[in-house]
C-alpha positions as CSV (number, residue, x, y, z in Angstrom):
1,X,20.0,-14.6,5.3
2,X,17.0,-13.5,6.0
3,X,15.9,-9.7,4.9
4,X,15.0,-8.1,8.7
5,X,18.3,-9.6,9.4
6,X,19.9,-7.4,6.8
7,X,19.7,-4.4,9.6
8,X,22.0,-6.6,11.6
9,X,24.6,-7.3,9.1
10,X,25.9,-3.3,8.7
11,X,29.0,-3.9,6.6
12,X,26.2,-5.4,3.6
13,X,24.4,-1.9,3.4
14,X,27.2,0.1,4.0
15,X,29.7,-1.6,1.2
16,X,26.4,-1.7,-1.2
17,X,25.9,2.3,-0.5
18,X,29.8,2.5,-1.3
19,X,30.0,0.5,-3.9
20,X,26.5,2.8,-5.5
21,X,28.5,5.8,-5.0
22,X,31.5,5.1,-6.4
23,X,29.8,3.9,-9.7
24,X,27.6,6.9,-9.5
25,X,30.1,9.1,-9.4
26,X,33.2,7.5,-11.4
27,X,35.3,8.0,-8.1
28,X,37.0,5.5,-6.1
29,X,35.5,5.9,-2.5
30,X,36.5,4.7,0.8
31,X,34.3,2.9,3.6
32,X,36.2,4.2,6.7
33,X,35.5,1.8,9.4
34,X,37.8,-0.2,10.6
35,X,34.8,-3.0,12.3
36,X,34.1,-4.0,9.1
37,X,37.5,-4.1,7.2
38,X,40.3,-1.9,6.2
39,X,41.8,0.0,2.9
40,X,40.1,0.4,-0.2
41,X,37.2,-1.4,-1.0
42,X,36.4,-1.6,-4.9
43,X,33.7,-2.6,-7.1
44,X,35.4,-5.6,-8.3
45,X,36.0,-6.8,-4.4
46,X,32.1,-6.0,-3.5
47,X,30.7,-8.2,-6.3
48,X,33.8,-11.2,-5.6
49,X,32.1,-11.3,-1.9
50,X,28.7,-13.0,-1.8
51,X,28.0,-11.2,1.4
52,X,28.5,-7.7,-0.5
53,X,27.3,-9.1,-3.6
54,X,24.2,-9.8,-2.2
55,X,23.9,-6.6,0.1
56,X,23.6,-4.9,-3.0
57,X,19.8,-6.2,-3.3
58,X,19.4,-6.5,-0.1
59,X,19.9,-2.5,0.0
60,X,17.4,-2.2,-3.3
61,X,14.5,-3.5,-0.9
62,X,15.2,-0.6,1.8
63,X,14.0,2.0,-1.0
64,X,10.1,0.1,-0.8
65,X,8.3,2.6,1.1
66,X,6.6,2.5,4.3
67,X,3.4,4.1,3.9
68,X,2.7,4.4,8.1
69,X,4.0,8.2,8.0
70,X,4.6,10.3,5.3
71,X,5.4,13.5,7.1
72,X,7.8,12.3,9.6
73,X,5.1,13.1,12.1
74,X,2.8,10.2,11.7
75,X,0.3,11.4,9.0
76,X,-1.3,8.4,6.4
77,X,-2.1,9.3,2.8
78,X,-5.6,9.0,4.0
79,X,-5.9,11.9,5.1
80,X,-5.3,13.4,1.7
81,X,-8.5,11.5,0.4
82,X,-12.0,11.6,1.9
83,X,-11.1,8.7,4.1
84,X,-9.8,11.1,7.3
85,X,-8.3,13.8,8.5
86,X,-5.4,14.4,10.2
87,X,-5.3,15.7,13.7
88,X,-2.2,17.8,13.3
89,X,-3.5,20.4,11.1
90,X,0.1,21.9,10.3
91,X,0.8,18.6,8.3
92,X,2.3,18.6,5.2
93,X,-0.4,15.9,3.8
94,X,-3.3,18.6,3.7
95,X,-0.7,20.2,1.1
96,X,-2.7,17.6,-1.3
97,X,-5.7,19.2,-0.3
98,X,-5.8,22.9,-0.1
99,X,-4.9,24.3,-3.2
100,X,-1.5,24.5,-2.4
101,X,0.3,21.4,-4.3
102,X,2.6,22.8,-6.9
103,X,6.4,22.0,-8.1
104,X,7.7,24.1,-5.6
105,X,5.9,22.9,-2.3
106,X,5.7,19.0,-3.2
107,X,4.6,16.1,-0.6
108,X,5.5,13.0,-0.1
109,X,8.1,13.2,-3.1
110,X,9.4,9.9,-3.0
111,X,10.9,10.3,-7.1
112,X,14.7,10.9,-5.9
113,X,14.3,7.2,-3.7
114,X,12.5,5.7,-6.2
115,X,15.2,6.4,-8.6
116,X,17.7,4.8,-6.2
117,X,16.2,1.6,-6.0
118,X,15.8,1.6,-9.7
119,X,19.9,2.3,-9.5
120,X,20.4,-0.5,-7.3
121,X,18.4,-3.0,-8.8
122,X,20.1,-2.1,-12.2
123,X,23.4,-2.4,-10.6
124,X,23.1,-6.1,-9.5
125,X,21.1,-7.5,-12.6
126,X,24.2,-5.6,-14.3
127,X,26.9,-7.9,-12.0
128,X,25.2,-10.5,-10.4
129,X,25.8,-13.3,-12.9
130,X,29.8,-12.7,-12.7
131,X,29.8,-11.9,-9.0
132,X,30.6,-14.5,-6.8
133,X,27.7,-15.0,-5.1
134,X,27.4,-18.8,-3.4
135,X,25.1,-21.3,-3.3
136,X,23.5,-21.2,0.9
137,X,21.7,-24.2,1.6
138,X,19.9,-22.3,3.8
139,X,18.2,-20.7,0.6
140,X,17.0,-23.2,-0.8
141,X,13.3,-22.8,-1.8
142,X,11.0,-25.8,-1.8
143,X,9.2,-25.2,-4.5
144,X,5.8,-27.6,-5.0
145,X,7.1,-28.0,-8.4
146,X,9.7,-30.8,-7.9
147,X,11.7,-30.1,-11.0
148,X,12.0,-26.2,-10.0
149,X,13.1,-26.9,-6.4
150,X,16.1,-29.1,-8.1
151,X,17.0,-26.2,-10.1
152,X,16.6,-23.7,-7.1
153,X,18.9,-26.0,-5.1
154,X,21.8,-25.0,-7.5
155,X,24.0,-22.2,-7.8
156,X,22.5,-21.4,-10.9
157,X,19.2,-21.9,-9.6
158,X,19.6,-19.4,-6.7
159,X,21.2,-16.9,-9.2
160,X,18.4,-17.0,-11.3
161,X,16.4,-16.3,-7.4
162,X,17.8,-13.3,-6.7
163,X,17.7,-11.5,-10.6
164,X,13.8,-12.6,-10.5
165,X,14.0,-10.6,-6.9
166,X,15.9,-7.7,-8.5
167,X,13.0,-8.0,-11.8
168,X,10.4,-7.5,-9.3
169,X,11.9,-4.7,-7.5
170,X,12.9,-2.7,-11.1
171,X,9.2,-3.4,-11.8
172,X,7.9,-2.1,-8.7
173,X,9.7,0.9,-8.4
174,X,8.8,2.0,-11.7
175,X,5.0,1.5,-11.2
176,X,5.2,3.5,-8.4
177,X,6.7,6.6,-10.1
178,X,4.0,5.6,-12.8
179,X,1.3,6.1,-10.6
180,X,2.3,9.4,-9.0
181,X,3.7,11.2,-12.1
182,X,2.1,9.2,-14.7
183,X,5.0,9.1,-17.8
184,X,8.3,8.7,-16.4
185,X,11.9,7.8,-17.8
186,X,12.6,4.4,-17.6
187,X,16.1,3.3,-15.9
188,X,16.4,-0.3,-16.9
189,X,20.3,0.4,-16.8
190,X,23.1,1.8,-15.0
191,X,23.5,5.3,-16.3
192,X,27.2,6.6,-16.5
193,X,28.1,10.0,-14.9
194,X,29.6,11.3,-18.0
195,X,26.0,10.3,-19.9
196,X,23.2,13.0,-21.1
197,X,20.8,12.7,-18.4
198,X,18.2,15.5,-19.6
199,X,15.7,13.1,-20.9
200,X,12.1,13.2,-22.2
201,X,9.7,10.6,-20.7
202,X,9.0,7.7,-22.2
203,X,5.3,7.5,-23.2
204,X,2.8,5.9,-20.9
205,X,2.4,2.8,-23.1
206,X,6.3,2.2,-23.1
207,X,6.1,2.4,-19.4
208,X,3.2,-0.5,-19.2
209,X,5.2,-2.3,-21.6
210,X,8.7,-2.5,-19.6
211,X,6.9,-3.2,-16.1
212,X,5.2,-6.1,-17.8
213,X,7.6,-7.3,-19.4
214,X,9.7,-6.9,-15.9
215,X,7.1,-8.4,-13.9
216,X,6.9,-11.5,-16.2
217,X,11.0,-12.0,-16.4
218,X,10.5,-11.5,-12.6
219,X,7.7,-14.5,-12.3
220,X,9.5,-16.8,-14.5
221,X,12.5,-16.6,-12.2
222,X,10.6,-16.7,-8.3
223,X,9.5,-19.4,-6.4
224,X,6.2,-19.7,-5.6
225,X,4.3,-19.1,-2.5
226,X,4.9,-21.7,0.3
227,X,4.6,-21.4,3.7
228,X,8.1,-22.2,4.3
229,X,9.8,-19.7,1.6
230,X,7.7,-16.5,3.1
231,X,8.3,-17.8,6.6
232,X,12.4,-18.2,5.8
233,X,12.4,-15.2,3.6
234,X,10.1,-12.5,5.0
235,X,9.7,-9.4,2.9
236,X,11.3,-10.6,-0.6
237,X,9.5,-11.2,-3.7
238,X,7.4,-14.4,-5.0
239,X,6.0,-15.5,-8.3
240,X,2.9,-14.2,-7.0
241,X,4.2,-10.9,-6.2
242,X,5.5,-10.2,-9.4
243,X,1.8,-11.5,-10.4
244,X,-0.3,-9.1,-7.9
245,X,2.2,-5.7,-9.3
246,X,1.0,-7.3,-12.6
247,X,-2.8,-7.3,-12.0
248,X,-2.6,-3.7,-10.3
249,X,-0.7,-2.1,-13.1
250,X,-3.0,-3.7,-15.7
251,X,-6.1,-2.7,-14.0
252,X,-4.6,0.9,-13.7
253,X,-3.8,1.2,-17.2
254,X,-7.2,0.0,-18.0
255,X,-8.9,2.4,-15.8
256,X,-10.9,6.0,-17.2
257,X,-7.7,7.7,-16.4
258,X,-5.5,6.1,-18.8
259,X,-8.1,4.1,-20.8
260,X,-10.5,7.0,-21.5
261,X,-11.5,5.3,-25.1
262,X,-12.7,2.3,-22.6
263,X,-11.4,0.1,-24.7
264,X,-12.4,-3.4,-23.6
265,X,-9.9,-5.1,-24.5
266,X,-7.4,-3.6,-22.1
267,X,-9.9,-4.4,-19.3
268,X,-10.0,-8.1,-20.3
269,X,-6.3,-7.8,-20.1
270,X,-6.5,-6.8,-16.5
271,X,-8.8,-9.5,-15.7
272,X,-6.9,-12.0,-16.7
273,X,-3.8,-10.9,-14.9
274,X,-5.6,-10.8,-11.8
275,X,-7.2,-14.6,-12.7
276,X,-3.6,-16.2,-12.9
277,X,-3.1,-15.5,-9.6
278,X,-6.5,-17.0,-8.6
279,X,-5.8,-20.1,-10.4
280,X,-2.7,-20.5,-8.7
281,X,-5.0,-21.3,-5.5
282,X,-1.7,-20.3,-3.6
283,X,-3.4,-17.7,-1.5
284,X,-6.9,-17.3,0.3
285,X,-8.6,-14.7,2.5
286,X,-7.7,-15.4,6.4
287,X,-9.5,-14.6,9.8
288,X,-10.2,-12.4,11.6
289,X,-9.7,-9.7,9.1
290,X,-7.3,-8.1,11.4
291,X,-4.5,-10.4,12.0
292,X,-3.8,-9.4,8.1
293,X,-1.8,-7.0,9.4
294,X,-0.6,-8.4,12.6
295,X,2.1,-11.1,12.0
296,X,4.6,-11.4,15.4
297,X,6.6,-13.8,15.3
298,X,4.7,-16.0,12.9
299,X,4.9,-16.7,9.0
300,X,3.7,-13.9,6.8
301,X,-0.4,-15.5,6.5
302,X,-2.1,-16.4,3.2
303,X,-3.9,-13.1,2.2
304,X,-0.5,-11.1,2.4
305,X,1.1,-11.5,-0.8
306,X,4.0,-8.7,-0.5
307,X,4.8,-6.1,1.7
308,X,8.0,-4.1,3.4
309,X,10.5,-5.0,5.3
310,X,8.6,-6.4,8.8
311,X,10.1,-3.9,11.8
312,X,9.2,-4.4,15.3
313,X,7.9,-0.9,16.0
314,X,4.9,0.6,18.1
315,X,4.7,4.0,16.2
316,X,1.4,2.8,14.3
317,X,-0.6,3.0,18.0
318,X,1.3,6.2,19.4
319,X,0.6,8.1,16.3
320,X,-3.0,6.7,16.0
321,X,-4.8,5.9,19.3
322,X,-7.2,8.0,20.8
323,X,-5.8,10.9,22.9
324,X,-6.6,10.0,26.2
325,X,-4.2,6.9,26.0
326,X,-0.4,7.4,27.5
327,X,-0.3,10.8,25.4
328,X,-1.2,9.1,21.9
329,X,-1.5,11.6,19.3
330,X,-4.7,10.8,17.6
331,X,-3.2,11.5,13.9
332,X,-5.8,9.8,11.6
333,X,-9.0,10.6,12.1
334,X,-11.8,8.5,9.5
335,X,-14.2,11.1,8.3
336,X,-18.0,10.3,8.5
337,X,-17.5,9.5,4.9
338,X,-15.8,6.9,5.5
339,X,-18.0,5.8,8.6
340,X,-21.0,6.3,6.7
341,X,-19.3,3.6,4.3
342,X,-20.0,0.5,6.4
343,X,-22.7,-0.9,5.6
344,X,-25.6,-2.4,7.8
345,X,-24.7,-6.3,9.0
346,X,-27.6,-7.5,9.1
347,X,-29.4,-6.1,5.3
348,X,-25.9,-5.6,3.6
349,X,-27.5,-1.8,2.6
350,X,-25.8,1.4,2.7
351,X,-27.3,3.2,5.5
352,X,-28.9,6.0,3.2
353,X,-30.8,3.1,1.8
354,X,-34.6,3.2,4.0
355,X,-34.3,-0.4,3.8
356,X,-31.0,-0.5,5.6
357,X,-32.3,-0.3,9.1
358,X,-29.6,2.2,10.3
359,X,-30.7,4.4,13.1
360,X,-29.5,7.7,14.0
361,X,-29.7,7.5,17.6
362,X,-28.0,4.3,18.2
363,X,-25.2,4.7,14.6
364,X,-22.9,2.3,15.3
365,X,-24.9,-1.0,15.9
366,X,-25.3,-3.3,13.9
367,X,-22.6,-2.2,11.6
368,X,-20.5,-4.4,8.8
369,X,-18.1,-6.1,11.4
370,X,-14.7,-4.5,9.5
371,X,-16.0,-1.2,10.7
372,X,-15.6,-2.5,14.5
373,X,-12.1,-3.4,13.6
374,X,-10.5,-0.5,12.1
375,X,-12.3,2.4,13.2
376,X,-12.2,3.7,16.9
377,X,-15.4,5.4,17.8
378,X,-17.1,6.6,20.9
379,X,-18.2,4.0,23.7
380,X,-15.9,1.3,22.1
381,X,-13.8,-0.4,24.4
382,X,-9.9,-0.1,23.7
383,X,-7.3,-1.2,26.5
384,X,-10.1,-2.0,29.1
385,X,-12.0,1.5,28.9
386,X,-14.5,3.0,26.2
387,X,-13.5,5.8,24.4
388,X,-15.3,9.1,24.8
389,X,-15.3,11.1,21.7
390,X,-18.1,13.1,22.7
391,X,-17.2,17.0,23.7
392,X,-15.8,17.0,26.9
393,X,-14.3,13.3,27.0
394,X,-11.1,12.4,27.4
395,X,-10.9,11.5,23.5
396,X,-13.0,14.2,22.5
397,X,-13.7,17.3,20.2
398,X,-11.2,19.7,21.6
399,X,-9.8,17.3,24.7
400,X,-6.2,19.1,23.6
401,X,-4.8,19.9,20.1
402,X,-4.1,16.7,19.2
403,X,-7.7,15.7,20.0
404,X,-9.8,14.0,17.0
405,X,-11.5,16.4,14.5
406,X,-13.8,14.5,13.2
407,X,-15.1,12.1,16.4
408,X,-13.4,9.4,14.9
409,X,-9.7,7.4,15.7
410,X,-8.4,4.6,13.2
411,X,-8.0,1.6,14.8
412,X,-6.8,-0.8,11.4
413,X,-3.0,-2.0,12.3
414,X,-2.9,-1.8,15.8
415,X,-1.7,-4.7,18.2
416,X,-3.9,-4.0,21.8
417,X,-0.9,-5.2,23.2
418,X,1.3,-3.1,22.4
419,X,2.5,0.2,24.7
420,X,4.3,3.2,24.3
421,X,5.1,6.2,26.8
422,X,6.1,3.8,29.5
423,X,9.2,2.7,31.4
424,X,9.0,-0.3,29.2
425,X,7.1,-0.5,26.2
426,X,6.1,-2.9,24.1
427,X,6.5,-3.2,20.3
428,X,5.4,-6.0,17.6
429,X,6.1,-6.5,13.9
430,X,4.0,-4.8,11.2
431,X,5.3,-4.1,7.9
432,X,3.4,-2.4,5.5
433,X,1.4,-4.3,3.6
434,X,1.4,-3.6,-0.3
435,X,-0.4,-6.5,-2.2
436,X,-3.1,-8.7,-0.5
437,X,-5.2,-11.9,-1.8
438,X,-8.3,-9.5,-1.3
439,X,-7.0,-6.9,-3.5
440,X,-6.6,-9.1,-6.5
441,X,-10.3,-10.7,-5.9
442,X,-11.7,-7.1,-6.3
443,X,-9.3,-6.4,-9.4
444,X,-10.7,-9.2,-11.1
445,X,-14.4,-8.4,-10.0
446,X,-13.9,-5.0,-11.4
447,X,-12.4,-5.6,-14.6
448,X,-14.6,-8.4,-15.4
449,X,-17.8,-6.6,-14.8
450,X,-16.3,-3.8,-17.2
451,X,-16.2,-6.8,-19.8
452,X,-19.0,-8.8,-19.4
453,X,-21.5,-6.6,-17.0
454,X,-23.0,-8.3,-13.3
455,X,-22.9,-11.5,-14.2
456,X,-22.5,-14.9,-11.7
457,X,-18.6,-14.8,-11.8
458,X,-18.3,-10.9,-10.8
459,X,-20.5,-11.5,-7.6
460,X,-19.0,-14.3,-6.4
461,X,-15.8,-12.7,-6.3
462,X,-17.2,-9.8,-4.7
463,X,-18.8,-12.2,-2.1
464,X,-15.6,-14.2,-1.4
465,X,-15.2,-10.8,0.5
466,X,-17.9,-9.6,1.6
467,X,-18.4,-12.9,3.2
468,X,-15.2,-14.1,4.9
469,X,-15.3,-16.0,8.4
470,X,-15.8,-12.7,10.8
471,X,-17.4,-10.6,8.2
472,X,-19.6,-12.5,6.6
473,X,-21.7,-9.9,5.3
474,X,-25.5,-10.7,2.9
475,X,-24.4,-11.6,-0.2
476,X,-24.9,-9.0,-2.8
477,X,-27.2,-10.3,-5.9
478,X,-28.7,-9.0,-8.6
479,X,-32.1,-10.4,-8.2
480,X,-35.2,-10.0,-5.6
481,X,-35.0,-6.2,-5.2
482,X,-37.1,-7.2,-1.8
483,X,-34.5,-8.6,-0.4
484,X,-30.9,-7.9,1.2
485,X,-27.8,-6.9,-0.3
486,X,-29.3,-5.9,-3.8
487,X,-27.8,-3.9,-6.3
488,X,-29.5,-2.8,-9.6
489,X,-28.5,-5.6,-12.1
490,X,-26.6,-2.7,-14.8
491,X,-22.8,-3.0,-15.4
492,X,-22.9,0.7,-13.4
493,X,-24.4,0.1,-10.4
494,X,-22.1,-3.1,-10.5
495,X,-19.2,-0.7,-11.0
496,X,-20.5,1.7,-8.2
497,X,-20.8,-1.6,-5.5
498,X,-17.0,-2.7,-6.8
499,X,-15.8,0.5,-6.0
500,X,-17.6,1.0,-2.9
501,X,-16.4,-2.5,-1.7
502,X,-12.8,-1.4,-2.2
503,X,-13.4,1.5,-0.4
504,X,-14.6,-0.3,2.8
505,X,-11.9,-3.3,2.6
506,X,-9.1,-1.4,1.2
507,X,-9.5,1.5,3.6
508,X,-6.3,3.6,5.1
509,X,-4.2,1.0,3.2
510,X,-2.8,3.4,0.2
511,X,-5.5,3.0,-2.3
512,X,-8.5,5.1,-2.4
513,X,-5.8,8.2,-3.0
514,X,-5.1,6.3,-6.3
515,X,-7.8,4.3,-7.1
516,X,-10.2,7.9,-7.0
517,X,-7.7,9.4,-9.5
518,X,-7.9,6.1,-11.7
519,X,-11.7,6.0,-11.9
520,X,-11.2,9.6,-12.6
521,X,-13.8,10.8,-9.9
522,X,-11.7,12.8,-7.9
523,X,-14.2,16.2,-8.1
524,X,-16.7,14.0,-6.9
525,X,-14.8,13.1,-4.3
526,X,-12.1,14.9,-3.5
527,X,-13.5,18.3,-4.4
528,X,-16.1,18.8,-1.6
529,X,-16.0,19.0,2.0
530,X,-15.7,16.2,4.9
531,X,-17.6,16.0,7.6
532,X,-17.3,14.6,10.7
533,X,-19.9,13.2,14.2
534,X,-20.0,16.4,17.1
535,X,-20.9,13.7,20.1
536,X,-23.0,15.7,23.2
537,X,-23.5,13.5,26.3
538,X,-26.5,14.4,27.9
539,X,-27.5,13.9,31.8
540,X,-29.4,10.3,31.5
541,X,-26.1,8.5,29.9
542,X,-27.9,8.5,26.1
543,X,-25.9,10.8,23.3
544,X,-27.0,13.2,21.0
545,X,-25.0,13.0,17.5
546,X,-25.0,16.2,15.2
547,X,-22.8,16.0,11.5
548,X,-20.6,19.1,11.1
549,X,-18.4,20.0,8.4
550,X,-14.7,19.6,9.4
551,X,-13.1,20.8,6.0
552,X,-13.3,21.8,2.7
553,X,-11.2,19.8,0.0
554,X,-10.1,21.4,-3.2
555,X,-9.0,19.2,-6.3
556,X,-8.5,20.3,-10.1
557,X,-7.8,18.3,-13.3
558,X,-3.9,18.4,-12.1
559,X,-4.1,16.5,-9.4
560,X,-4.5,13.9,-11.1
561,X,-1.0,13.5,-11.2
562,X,2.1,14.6,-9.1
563,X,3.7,17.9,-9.9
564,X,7.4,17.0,-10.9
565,X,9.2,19.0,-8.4
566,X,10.9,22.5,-9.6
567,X,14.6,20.9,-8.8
568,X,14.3,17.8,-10.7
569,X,12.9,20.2,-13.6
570,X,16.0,22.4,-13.2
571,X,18.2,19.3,-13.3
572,X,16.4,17.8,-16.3
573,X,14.5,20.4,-18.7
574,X,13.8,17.3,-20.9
575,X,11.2,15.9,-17.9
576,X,8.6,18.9,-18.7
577,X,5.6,19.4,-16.1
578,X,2.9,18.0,-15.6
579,X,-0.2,19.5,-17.3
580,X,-1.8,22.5,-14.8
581,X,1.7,23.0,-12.9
């Protein structure tokens, strides 16, 4: 069974939620519906059914978050960095922005789900090899390894499938309360009701220790990539997902924030976890860059190595577009920060370089071709019209509250095709999108250069980028300062271009919220106000283009990390705060 055909099969979630709460609680409970069978339904009956059995981690992956709207009113953690701001300025996002975070007004609290999935993984690696799961020939994965595919053909075999599955997902949930609250408690059990469940953190090391060790129990178990598993089996785990959680994690953990002895060591760690995947040659960057994120009713492409569950949905336009289209609400709105990030096509300079050839009159030419792709910007034609962001357009500064504050729209995710606010709208399949092949070519890039400075192997991995069909930006080099492209040949200007190109490629996607607290650098740049592009049409056609300050930012050493919120501290003493809560 296929995992966006888990929606369709109620009775699996609802007998997995059942059986969760009855073990949670050490109470029988009954599922009251009548369309999906009748009586009592116990533990010991969920795990003799494969289709229960099963629904149990099917209902694990529901708790992997969808990072299109964390306020229930179509905000992006972007706008809680310096990559945009968000139109609705009641939002609960800017509460990670004005001074106002604390353990009694959190955001985007995700530890009480997290800790389900954790639950619900635990609970089937607990029962799954006594349940009585079957073997589905449907399942079968066709692993390139011939002696692995005979083994995945068995009962055993797929057993061993779905506990790697249920590996990963323990793994991943854990990372990402790692990442928010920094040390957590690890659940790598079923805890009992009648238990002690005040209880201290484990220490940061402990937690990188039980991930890894996760993620490699995970990989042993997988399959790996093939077209034909991620086509069959959209939205579950691979070797080479449990691989990419490995790289990230490792790269955090060797990053300022947690590595502030920089010990080397930890960074050659994090370079060879991101290596393994590249020597797997399983994956590769696709083209154009956008169609990353659009899949329809195609396999999952090479570059996406693991993402959410894949939803038809046409929320990501009607929250995002520009204003002036079928009542969008404009929500995410790329500051001239961000803007300013693309770099000039044609040199490969940052356009405060004099050699870049940007020009102020005409700012949008000439630009690195991602920028045309995820950012919507005035006189760019979307849905057979060009967008007017200057005052007094249809898209512009003040065309009603929902208007852009900052000149700007995103544009990364969207499907032109599809429509909303009509008699009949339109919808296509985007999950998010939470490990790519492009990710893991900058991990290495950047932990390597930590290691062994600029050298030949870190810019050709930055290049593999920079330089995909339909980007294809100047290589960057270390060499012939006349030239395009160059950057200063010193491990931290090498660092600086990294972190800049993760910024450009990785942008709205989740990580420059983390990957700014990680490099520790987040009163540089989270500390200071963003600015945004006040567009004035005059009477000859031609625009005038003014920079204004849209907001100030505040950031302290605390926000580093998420405040545990006061109820889980009132639950659990043990927990204690995070420092400057």
């Amino acid at each position: 069974m296929m995992l966006n055909e888990m929606k369709s099969k109620k009775y699996t979630f609802y007998i997995a939620i059942m059986l969760l709460t009855a073990l949670g609680t050490g109470c029988k409970k009954y599922l009251d519906d009548g369309s999906v069978t009748e009586g009592p339904i116990t533990g010991q009956q969920v795990w003799a059914n494969n289709d229960y059995a099963r629904g149990v981690l099917n209902s694990a992956y529901t708790n992997v978050p969808d990072r299109y709207d964390i306020d229930d009113n179509g905000a992006m953690q972007a706008s809680a960095t310096d990559e945009a701001v968000n139109s609705n300025l009641n939002s609960s996002v800017y509460t990670f922005t004005n001074g106002t975070w604390s353990p009694f007004r959190t955001v985007d609290d995700l530890y009480s789900n997290l800790y389900t999935g954790l639950r619900r993984a635990n609970l089937f690696l607990a029962n799954v090899n006594a349940s009585n799961i079957v073997s589905v020939p449907s399942e079968v994965v066709k692993d390139p390894d011939p002696v692995k595919a005979a083994y995945d053909s068995t009962l055993t075999g797929q057993k061993a499938r779905l506990k790697g599955e249920a590996f990963f997902l323990r793994a991943y949930f854990h990372f990402e309360l790692l990442q928010r609250y920094g040390r957590i408690v690890l659940a790598t059990r079923v805890f009992e009701n009648n238990e002690e469940l005040n209880l201290p953190r484990n220490t940061f090391a402990e937690c990188v220790s039980q991930i890894t060790l996760d993620c490699d129990s995970a990989i042993q178990r997988l399959p790996a990539y093939t077209d034909s598993y991620s086509n069959t089996y959209k939205g579950r785990a691979t070797q080479t997902a449990a691989m990419a959680l490995k790289s990230r994690l490792l790269l955090y953990a060797a990053s300022p924030q947690y590595n502030p002895s920089a010990d080397v060591a930890k960074w050659q760690t994090a370079a060879n976890a991101a290596k393994a995947i590249i020597d797997r040659n399983l994956h590769s960057l696709i083209t154009p860059y956008n169609n990353i994120f659009l899949f329809g009713t195609a396999p999952y492409n090479k570059e996406v190595i693991f993402s959410g569950q894949p939803s038809s949905r046409n929320d990501i336009e009607q929250n995002n577009a520009p204003v002036g289209y079928d009542g969008a609400l404009g929500r995410t709105n790329p500051t001239q920060e961000m803007v300013d990030a693309f770099e000039m096509r044609t040199t490969g300079r940052l356009v405060t370089d004099p050699l870049s050839g940007y020009s102020a009159t005409n700012p949008y030419a000439n630009r690195d071709p991602r920028f045309d792709l995820v950012i919507h910007y005035n006189g760019k034609t979307y849905k057979s019209r060009a967008i007017e962001t200057f005052v007094g357009g249809r898209d512009g500064l003040g065309a009603n509250v929902n208007a852009t504050k900052t000149g700007y729209y995103m544009r990364k995710f969207f499907n032109d095709g599809v429509t909303w606010n009509q008699q009949s709208n339109t919808s296509s399949r985007r999950p998010w999108v939470i490990f790519r092949y492009a990710e893991i070519l900058l991990n290495y890039a950047e932990a390597l250069n930590e290691v062994q400075g600029p050298n030949a192997e870190v810019l050709r991995y930055v290049n593999l980028v920079r330089q995909r069909t339909g980007v294809a930006l100047p290589a960057l080099q270390t060499t012939n300062p006349t030239g395009n492209a160059y950057v200063q040949p010193t491990k931290e200007a090498m660092r600086e271009r990294i972190h800049h190109e993760r910024q450009v490629e990785l942008c709205f996607e989740g990580h420059r919220f983390f990957d700014v607290r990680r490099w520790k650098e987040g009163a540089r740049f989270f500390n200071v106000p963003v600015n945004g592009m006040r567009i004035t049409k005059n009477a000859n056609g031609t625009f005038n283009y003014e920079r204004f300050q849209v907001q100030n930012r505040v950031f302290g050493d605390q926000n580093y990390l998420y405040p545990i919120s006061q109820n889980e501290l009132n639950r659990a003493p043990a927990l204690g705060q995070n420092l400057g809560y």
